[in-house]
VEXLOZA-762172 format. One line per field, with one value per residue: residue number from 1; residue in one letter; x, y, z of N, C-alpha, C in turn. Coordinates in steps of 0.02 Angstrom, whole numbers. Layout:
N
pos (NUM	...)
code (a	...)
n_u (X	...)
n_v (Y	...)
n_w (Z	...)
ca_u (X	...)
ca_v (Y	...)
ca_w (Z	...)
c_u (X	...)
c_v (Y	...)
c_w (Z	...)
END
This chain:
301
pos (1	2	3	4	5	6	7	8	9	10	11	12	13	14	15	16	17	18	19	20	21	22	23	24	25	26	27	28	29	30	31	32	33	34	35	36	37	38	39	40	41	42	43	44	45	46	47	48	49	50	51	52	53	54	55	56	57	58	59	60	61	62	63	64	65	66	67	68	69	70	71	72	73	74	75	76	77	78	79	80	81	82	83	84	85	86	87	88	89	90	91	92	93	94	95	96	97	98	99	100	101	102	103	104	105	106	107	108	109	110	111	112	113	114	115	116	117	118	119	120	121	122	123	124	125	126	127	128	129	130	131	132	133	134	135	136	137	138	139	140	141	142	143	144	145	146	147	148	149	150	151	152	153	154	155	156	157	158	159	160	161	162	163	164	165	166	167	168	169	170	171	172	173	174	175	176	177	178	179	180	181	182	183	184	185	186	187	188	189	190	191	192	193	194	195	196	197	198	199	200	201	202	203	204	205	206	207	208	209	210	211	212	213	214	215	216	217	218	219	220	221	222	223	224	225	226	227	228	229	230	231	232	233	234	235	236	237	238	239	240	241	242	243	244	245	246	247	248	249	250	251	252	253	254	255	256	257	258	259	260	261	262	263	264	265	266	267	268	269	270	271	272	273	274	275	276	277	278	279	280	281	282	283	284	285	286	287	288	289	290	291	292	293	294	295	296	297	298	299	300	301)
code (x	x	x	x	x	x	x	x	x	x	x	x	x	x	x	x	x	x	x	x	x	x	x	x	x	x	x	x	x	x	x	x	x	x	x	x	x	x	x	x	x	x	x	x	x	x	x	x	x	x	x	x	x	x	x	x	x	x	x	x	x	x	x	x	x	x	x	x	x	x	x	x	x	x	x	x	x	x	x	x	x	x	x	x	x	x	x	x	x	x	x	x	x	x	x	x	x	x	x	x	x	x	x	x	x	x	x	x	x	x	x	x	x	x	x	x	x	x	x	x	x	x	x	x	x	x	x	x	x	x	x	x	x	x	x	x	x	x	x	x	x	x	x	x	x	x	x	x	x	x	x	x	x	x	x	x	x	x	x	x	x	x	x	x	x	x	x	x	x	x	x	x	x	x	x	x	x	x	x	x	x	x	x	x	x	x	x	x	x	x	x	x	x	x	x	x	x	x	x	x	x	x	x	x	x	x	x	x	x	x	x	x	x	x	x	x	x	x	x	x	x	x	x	x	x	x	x	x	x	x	x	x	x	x	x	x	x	x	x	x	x	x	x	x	x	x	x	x	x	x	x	x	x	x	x	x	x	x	x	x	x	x	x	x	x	x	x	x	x	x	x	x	x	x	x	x	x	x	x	x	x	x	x	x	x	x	x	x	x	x	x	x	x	x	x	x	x	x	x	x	x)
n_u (158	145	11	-84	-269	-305	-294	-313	-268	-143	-83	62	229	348	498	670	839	900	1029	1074	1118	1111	1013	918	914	865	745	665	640	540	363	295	159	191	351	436	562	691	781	763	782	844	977	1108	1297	1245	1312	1260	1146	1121	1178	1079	990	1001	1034	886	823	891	863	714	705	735	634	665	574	453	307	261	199	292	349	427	517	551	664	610	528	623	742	819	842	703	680	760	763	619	621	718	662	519	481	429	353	361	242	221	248	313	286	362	377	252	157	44	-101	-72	63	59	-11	108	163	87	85	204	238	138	196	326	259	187	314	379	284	208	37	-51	-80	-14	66	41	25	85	72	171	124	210	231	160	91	43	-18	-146	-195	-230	-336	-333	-232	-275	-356	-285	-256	-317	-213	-174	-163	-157	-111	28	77	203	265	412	470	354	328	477	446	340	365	348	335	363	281	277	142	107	18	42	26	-92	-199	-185	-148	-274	-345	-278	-320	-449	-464	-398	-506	-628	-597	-575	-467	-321	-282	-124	-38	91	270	313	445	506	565	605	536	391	262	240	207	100	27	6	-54	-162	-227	-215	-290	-431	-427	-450	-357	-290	-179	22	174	337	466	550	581	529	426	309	236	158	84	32	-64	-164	-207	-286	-442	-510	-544	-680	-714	-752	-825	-931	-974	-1018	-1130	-1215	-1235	-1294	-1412	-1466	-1492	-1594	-1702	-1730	-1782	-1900	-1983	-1957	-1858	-1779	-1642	-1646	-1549	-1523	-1628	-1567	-1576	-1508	-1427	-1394	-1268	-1202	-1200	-1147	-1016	-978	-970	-875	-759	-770	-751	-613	-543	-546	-473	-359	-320	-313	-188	-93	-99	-17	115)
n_v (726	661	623	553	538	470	317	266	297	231	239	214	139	157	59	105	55	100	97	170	324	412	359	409	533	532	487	567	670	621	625	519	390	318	304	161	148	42	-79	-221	-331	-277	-228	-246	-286	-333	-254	-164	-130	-71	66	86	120	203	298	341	391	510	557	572	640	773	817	775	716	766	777	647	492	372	220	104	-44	-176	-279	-471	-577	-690	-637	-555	-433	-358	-297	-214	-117	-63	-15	106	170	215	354	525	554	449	343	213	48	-76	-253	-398	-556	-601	-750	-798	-747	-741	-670	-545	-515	-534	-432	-307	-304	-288	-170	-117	-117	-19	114	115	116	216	352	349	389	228	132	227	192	118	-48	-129	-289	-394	-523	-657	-781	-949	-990	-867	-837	-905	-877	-747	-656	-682	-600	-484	-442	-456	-351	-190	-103	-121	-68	-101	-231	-296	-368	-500	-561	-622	-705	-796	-850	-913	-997	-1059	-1171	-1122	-1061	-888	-856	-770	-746	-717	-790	-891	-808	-761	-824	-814	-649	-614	-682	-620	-478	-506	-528	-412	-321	-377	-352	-218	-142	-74	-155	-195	-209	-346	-279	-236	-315	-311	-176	-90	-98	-19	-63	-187	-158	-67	-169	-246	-179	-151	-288	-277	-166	-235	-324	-249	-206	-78	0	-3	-76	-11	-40	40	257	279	219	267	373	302	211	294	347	247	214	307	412	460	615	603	508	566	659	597	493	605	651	526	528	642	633	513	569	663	576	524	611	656	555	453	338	252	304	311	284	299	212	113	45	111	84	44	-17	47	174	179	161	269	340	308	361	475	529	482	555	668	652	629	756	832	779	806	921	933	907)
n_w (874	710	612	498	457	366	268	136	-6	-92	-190	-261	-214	-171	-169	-63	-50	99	141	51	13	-98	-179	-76	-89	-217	-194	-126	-192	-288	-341	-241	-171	-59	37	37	141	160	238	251	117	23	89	93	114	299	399	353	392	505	461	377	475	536	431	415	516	527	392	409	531	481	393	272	174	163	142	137	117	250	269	327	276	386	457	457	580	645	620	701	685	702	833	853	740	751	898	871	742	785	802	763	625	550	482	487	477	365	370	329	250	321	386	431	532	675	664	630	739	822	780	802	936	977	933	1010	1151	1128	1084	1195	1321	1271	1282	1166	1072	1077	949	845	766	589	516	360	314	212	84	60	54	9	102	173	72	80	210	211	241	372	400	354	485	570	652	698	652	543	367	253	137	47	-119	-118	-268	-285	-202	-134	-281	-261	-142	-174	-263	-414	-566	-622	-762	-920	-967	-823	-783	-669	-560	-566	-493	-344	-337	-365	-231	-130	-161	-152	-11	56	30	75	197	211	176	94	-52	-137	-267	-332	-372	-517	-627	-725	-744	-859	-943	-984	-1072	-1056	-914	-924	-972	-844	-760	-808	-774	-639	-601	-636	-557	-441	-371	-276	-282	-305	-288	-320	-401	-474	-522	-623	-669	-598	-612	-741	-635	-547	-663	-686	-552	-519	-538	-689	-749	-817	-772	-637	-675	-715	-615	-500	-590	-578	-442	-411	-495	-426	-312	-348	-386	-259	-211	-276	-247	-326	-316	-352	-495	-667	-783	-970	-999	-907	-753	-591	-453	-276	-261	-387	-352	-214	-270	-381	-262	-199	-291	-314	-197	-185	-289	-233	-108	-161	-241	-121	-75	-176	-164	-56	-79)
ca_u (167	102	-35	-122	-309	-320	-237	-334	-248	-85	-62	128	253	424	549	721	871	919	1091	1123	1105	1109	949	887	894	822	681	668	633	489	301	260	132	214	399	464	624	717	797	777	815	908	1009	1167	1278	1236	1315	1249	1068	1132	1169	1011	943	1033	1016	816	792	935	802	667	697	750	585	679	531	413	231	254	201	355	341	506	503	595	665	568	510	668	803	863	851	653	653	803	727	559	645	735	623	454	499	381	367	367	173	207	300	292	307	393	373	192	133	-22	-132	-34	121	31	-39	145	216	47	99	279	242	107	218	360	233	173	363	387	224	177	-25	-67	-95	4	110	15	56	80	98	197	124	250	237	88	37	15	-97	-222	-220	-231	-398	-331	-189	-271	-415	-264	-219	-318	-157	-160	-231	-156	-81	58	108	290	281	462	455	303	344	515	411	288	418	327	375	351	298	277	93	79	-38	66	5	-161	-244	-149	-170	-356	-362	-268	-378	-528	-451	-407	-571	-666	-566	-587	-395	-309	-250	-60	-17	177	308	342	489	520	574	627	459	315	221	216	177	31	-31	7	-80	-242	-256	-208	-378	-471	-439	-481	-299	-282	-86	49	240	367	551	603	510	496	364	262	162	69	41	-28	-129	-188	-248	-324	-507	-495	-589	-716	-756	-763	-889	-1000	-981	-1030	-1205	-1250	-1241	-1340	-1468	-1485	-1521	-1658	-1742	-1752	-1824	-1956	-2007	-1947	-1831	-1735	-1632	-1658	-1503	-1544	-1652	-1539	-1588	-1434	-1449	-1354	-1191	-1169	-1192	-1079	-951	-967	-954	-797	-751	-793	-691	-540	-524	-543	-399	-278	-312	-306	-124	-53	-76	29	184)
ca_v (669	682	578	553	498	432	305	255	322	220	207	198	140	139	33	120	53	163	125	211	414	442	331	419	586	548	474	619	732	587	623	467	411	293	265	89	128	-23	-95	-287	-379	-255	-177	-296	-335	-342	-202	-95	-132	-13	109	124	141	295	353	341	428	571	592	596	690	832	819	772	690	802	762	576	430	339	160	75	-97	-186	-355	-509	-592	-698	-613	-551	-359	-330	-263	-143	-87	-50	34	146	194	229	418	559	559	384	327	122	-13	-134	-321	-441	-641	-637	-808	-795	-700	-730	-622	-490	-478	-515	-374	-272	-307	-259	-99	-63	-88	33	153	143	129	310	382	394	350	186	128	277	137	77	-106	-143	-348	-416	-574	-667	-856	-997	-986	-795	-818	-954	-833	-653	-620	-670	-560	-423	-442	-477	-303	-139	-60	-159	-16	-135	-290	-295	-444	-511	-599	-677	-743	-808	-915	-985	-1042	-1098	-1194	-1121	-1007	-835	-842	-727	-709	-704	-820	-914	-767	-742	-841	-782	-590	-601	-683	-554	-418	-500	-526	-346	-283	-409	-318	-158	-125	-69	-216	-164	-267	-350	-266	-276	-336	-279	-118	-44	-118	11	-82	-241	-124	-54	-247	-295	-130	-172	-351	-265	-114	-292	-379	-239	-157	2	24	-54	-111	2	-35	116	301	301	181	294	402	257	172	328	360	180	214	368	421	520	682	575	457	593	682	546	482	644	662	482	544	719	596	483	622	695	526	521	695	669	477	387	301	224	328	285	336	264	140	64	60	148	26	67	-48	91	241	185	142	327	429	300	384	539	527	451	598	724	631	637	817	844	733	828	1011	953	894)
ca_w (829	659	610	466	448	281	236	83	-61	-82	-267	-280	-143	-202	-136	-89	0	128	175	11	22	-158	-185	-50	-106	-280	-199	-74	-249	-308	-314	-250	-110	18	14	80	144	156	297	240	69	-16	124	116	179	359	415	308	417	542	405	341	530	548	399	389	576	514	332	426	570	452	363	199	128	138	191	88	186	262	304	330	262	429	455	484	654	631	585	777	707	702	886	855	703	765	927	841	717	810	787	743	547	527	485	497	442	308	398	267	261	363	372	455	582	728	642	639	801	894	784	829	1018	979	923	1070	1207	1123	1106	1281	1336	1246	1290	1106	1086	1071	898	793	697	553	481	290	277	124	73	17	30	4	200	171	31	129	269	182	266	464	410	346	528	644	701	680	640	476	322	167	132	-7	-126	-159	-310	-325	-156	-153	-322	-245	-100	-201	-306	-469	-635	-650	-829	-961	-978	-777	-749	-595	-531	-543	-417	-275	-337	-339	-177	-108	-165	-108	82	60	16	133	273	242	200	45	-81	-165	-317	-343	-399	-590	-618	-791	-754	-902	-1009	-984	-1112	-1001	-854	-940	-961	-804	-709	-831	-752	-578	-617	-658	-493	-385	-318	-284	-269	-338	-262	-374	-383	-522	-511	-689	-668	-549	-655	-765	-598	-547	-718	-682	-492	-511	-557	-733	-758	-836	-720	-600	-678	-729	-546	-490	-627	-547	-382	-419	-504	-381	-254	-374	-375	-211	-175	-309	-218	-358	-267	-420	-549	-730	-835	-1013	-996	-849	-655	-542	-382	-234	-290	-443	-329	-206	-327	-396	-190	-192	-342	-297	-103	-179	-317	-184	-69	-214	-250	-75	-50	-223	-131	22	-91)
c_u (124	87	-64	-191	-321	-265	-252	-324	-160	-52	0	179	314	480	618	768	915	971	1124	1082	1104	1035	905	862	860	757	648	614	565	413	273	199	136	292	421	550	659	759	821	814	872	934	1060	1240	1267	1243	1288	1170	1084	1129	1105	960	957	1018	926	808	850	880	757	629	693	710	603	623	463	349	228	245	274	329	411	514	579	607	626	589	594	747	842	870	809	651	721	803	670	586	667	692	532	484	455	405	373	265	166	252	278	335	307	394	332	176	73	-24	-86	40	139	24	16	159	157	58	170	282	186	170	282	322	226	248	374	345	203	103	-14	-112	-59	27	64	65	45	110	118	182	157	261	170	38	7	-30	-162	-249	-219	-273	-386	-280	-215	-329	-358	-241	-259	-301	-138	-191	-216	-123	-53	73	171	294	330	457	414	309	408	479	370	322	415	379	326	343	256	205	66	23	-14	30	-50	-206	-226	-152	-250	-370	-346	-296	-438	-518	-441	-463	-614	-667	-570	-515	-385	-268	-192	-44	63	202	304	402	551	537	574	542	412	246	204	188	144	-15	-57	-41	-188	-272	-261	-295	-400	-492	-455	-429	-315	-207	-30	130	264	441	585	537	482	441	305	201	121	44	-12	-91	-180	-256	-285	-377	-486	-546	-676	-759	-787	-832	-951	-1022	-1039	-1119	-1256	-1292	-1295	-1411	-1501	-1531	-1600	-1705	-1775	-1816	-1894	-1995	-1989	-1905	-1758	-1710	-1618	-1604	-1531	-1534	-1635	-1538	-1520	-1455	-1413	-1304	-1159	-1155	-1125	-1014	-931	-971	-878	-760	-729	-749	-641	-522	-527	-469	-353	-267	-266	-184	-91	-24	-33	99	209)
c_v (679	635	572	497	456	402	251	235	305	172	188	193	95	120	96	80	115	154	184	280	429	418	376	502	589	535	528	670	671	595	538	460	389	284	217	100	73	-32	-197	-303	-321	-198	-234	-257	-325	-303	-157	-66	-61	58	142	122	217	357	383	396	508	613	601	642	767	835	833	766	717	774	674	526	401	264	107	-11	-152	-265	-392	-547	-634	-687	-574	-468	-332	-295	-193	-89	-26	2	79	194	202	298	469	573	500	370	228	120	-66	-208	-374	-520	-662	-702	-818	-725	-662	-683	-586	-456	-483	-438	-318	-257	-260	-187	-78	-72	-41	82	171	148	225	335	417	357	286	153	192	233	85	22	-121	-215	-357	-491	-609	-744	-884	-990	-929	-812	-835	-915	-757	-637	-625	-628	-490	-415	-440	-410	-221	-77	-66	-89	-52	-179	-292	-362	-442	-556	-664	-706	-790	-856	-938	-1016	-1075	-1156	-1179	-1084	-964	-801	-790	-691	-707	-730	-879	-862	-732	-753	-781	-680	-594	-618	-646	-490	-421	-491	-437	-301	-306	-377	-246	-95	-109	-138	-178	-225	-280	-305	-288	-269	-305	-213	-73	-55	-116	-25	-149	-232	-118	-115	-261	-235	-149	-225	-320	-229	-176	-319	-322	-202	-102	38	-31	-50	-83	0	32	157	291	273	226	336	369	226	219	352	296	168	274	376	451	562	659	540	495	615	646	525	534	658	614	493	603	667	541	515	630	655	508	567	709	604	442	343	273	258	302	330	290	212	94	98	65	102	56	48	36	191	248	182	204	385	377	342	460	560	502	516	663	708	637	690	868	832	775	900	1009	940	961)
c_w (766	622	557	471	409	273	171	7	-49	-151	-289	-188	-166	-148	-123	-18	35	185	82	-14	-30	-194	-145	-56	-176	-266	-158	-128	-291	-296	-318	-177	-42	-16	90	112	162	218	288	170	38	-6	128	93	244	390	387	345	466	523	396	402	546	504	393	457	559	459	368	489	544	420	282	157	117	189	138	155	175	294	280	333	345	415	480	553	677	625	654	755	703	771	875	792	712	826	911	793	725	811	750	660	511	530	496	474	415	344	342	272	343	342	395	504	629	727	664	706	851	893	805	907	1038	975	999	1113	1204	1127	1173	1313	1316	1253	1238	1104	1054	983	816	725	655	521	417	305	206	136	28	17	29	64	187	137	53	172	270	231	355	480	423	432	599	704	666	654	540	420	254	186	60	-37	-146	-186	-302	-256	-146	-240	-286	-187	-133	-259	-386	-497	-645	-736	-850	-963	-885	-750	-678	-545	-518	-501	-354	-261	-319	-275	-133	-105	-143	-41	81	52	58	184	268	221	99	-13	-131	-197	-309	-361	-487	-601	-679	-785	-814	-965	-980	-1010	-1061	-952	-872	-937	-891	-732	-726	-787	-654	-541	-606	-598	-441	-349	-344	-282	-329	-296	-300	-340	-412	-526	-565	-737	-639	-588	-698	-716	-561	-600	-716	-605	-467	-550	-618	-720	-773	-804	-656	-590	-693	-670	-494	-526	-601	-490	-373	-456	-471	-335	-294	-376	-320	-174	-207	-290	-258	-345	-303	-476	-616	-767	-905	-1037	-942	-781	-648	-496	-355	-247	-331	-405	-272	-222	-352	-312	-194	-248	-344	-241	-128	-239	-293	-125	-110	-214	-184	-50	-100	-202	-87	-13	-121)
END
C-alpha cells in the first residue's frame, strides 16, 4: 500500500469531475499537489456517480497520476452513496478522501469509523485513509476546531465558500469581506489542531488579478493551500504558497545565527539591533522544512 508521511505541503488541490475522461487526462498532465477527484457536486446527473467510480479506480490503478496526492471528494453522510463510494475506492493509490457538508465533530468521527472498519474488513492498516473536511455551512464554521480534533485521520480542513454563504443566507461580495470572518476562523482551528488550513475556491476563474488579491489576504490569514477549480490558476497559488529563494535563505542565516548564539552562551541572537526569540526561529526551520518538502515532492513528479 503506498503511504505517504507528509502530508504538509498541500498548496493546490484541483477539483476535477471524474465521470468525464477528458478532464481527467488534462489533469493527469497537471503539476499540481492533491487532486480532488470528484464524485459529488459536479458529477451529474446521477448516473454518472457510478461513472466516475469506475473511472477513478481504472486511473488510478494504472498509476495515471503519477505520485500526486489523490483524494476523491465523495458524497455526503446523506446522500445513500457515501458507503459505496468509500468501499470501492479504499484501493492502494488513493491517500484519503475529502468529506463534504461536515457539520460538526461527530461527522467526522462516524466517517473516521466508516473508513476503519473497511480497512479492517480488507486487511489494509488501520488508519491509511486520510480525511480532508470541507467546511461548508455556519455549523462547520462554530465547530472547525472539533472537526479538525475529531479523527486523527484528519491532516486539513478545506473551505466552500458558495455553500457556506447560501446557508448562511448572505452575499458573496466583491471586496470579500462576507468572507472574512469565517476564513480566519478556519485557519486558526486549523493551526490550533495541528492540521493544514486550505482557503475557498476563487471563483473568478479567468481574473488572475483578483486571484492575486484574494491569495494576499489568504498569505495574511495563515493558509497554506488553496481549493482550485481551473489549472491555470495553479502556479500563482503555488508562487503564493511557497517559500522564495529569499526567504529561504534569510530563514536559513537566522537559524545559523541562532545556533552561534547559543554555542557562544549568549543565548539571544541580535540581528540589527532586534532580539530573534524562539517565535522567529521557529517560523524560519518551518520555512526551512516546507522548502525542502516541495523540492523534495517536485523530484517525484
Amino acid at each position: 500500500m503506498r503511504m505517504r508521511s507528509d502530508f504538509s505541503v498541500m498548496r493546490s488541490l484541483l477539483f476535477v469531475p471524474s465521470h468525464n475522461e477528458k478532464l481527467l487526462e488534462s489533469a493527469s498532465r497537471k503539476q499540481v499537489d492533491v487532486l480532488l477527484l470528484d464524485i459529488e457536486d459536479s458529477v451529474q446527473p446521477f448516473a454518472n456517480k457510478e461513472v466516475a467510480r469506475k473511472n477513478i479506480k481504472e486511473w488510478v490503478s494504472a498509476k495515471r497520476f503519477g505520485n500526486t496526492m489523490i483524494f476523491p471528494r465523495v458524497n455526503d453522510r446523506e446522500s445513500g452513496q457515501l458507503l459505496k463510494d468509500i468501499h470501492e475506492l479504499t484501493i492502494e493509490g488513493i491517500d484519503g478522501f475529502m468529506y463534504p457538508k461536515a457539520k460538526n465533530g461527530q461527522d467526522i468521527y462516524f466517517f473516521d469509523k466508516l473508513l476503519e472498519t473497511i480497512e479492517y474488513e480488507k486487511g489494509i492498516e488501520i488508519g491509511t485513509y486520510k480525511i480532508l473536511p470541507l467546511i461548508e455551512t455556519s455549523a462547520a464554521v462554530l465547530h472547525a476546531e472539533d472537526i479538525c480534533r475529531a479523527s486523527d485521520r484528519v491532516v486539513g480542513i478545506a473551505y466552500g465558500c458558495e455553500d457556506f454563504i447560501t446557508d448562511l443566507g448572505g452575499i458573496h461580495d466583491a471586496a470579500g469581506q462576507s468572507l472574512f470572518v469565517p476564513r480566519a476562523l478556519i485557519a486558526m482551528a486549523a493551526k490550533a489542531s495541528g492540521v493544514v488550513p486550505i482557503d475557498t475556491v476563487h471563483i473568478k476563474v479567468h481574473d488572475l488579478e483578483d486571484l492575486e488579491r484574494n491569495l494576499v489576504i489568504a498569505k495574511n490569514l495563515g493558509f497554506q493551500g488553496m481549493l482550485v477549480l481551473n489549472p491555470k490558476e495553479v502556479p500563482l497559488v503555488h508562487q503564493f504558497f511557497s517559500p522564495t529563494e529569499k526567504e529561504v535563505a534569510d530563514a536559513k542565516e537566522l537559524i545559523a545565527l541562532s545556533e552561534e548564539a547559543v554555542k557562544e552562551g549568549r543565548g539571544v541572537a541580535v540581528i540589527n539591533g532586534k532580539f530573534i526569540g524562539p517565535p522567529i526561529i521557529r517560523d524560519a526551520q518551518h520555512i526551512v522544512r516546507r522548502s525542502e518538502i516541495i523540492s523534495q515532492l517536485q523530484g517525484m513528479k
